[in-house]
Backbone as CSV, one residue per row, in Angstrom:
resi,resn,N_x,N_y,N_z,CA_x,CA_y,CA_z,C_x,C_y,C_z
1,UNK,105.201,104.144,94.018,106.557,103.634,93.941,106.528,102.430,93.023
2,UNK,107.478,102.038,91.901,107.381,101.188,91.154,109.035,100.707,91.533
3,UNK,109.140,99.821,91.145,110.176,98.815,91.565,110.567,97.928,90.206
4,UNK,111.618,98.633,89.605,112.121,97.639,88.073,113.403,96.342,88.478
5,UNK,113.656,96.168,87.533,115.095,95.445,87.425,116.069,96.044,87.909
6,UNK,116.260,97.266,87.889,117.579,98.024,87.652,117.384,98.416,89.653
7,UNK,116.552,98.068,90.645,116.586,98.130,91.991,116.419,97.051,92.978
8,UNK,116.942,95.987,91.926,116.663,94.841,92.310,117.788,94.231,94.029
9,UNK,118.831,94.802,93.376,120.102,94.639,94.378,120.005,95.562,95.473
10,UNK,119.292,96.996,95.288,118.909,97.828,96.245,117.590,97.933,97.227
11,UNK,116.883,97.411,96.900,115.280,97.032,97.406,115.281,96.295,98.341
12,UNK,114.469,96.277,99.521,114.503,95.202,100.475,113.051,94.454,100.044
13,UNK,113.766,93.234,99.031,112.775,92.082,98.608,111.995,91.606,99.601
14,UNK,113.065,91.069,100.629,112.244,90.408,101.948,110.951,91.137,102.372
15,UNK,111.346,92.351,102.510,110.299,93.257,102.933,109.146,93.308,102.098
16,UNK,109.304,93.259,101.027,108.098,93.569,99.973,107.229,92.308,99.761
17,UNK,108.270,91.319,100.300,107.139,90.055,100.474,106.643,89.956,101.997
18,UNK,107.415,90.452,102.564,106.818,90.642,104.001,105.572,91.208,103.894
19,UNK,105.573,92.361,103.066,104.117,93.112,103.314,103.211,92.382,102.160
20,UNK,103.429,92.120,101.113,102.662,91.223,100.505,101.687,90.065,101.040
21,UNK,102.498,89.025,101.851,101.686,88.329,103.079,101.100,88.655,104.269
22,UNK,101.068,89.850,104.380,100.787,90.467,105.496,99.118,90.946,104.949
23,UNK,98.193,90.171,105.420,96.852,90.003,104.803,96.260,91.047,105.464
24,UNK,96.759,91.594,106.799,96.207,92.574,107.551,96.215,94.183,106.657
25,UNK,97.419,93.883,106.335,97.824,94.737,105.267,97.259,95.119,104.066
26,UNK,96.766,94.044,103.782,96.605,94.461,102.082,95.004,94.176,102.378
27,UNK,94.364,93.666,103.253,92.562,94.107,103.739,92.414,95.270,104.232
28,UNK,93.774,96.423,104.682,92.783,97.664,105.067,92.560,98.433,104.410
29,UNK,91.246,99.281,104.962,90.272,99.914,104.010,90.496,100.827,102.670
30,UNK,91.760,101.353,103.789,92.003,102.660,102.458,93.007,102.178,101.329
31,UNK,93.922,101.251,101.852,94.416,100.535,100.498,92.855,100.142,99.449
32,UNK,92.513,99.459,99.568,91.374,99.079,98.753,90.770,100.306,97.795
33,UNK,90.365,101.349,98.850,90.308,102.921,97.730,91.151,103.537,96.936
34,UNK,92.530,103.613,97.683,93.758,103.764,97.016,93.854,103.390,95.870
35,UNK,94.272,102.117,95.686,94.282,101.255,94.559,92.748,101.473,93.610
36,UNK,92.151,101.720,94.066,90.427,102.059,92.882,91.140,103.287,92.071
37,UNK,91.484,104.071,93.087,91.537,105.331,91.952,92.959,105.592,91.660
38,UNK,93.775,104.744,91.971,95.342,104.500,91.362,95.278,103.992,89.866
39,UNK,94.456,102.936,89.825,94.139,101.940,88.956,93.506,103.022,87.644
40,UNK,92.539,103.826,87.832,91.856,104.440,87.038,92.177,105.483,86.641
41,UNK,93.491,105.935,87.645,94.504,107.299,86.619,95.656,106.122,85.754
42,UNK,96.031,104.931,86.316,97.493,104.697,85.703,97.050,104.160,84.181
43,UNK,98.119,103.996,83.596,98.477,103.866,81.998,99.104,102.521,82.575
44,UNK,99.314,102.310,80.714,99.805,101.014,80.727,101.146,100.756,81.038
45,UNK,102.161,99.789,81.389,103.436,99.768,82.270,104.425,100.107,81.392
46,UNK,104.931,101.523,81.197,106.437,101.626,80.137,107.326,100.506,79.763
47,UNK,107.645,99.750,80.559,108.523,99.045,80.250,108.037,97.616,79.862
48,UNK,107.084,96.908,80.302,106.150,96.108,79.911,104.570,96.297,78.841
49,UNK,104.381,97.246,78.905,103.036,96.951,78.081,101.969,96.633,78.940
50,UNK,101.877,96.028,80.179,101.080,95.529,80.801,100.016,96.532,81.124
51,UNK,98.691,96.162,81.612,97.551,97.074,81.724,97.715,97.691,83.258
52,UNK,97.270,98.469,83.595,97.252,98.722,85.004,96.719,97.332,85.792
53,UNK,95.261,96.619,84.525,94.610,96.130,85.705,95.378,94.659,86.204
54,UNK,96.419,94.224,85.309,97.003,92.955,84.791,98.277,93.386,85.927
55,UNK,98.635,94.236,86.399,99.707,94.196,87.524,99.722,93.506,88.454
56,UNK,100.802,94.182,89.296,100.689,92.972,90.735,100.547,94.495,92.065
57,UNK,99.667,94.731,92.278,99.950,95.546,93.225,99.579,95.660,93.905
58,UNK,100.179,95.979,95.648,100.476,95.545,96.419,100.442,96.916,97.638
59,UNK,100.162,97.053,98.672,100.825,98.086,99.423,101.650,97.967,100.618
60,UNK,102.814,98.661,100.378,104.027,97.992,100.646,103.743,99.309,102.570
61,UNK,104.447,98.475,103.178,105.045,99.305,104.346,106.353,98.787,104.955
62,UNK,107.335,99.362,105.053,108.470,99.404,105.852,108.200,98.812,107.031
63,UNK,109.792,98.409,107.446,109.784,97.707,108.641,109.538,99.193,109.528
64,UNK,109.456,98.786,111.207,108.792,99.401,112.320,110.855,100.360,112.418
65,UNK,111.980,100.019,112.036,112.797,100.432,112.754,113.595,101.472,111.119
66,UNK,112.562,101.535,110.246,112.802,102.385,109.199,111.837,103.817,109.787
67,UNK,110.863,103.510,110.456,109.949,104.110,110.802,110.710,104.997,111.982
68,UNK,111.360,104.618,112.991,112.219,105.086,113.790,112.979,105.835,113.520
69,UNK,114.057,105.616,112.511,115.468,106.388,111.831,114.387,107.527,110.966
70,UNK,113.042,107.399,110.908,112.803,108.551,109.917,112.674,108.081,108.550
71,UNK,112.943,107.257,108.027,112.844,106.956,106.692,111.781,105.886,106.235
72,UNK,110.934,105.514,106.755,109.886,104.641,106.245,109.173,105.518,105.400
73,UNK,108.685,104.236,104.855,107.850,104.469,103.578,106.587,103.047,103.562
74,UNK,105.987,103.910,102.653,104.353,103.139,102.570,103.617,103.543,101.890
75,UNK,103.094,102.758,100.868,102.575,102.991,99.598,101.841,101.772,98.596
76,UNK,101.399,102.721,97.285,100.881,101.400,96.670,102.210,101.288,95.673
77,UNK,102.867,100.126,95.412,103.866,99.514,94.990,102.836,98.639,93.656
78,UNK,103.630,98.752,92.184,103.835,97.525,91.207,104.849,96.295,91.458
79,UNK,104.400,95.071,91.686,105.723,94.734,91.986,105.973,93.618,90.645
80,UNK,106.797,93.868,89.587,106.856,92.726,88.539,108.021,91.814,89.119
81,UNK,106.995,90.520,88.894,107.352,89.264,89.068,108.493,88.555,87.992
């Protein structure tokens, strides 16, 4: 999931910094693999130029009551700053 300008008004920011600080989060294991071999298929950022390795990325998870209604999500996220 990548996250531009143009979802800025639609995105739950809070959330994406929620999981950003959420250290529990971004230390477990399989994020860490994830991101190895995310990193080593992706290209450089269409809209930036930026390298895969020069990103900001992050793995994002939904709140617990997105998870409920059925619609959570969880993933490795770019998030430009």
């Amino acid at each position: 999931m990548t996250i531009g300008a143009e979802d800025q008004d639609f995105f739950p920011w809070e959330d994406v910094d929620a999981s950003r600080r959420d250290t529990r989060l971004q230390a477990d294991p399989p994020y860490g693999e994830l991101l190895a071999r995310f990193r080593e298929q992706a290209r450089v950022c269409p809209g930036c130029g930026t390298a895969p390795t020069a990103l900001g990325w992050i793995y994002f998870r939904s709140l617990p009551w997105t998870w409920e209604l059925m619609v959570g999500r969880q993933g490795l996220t770019v998030v430009f700053s």
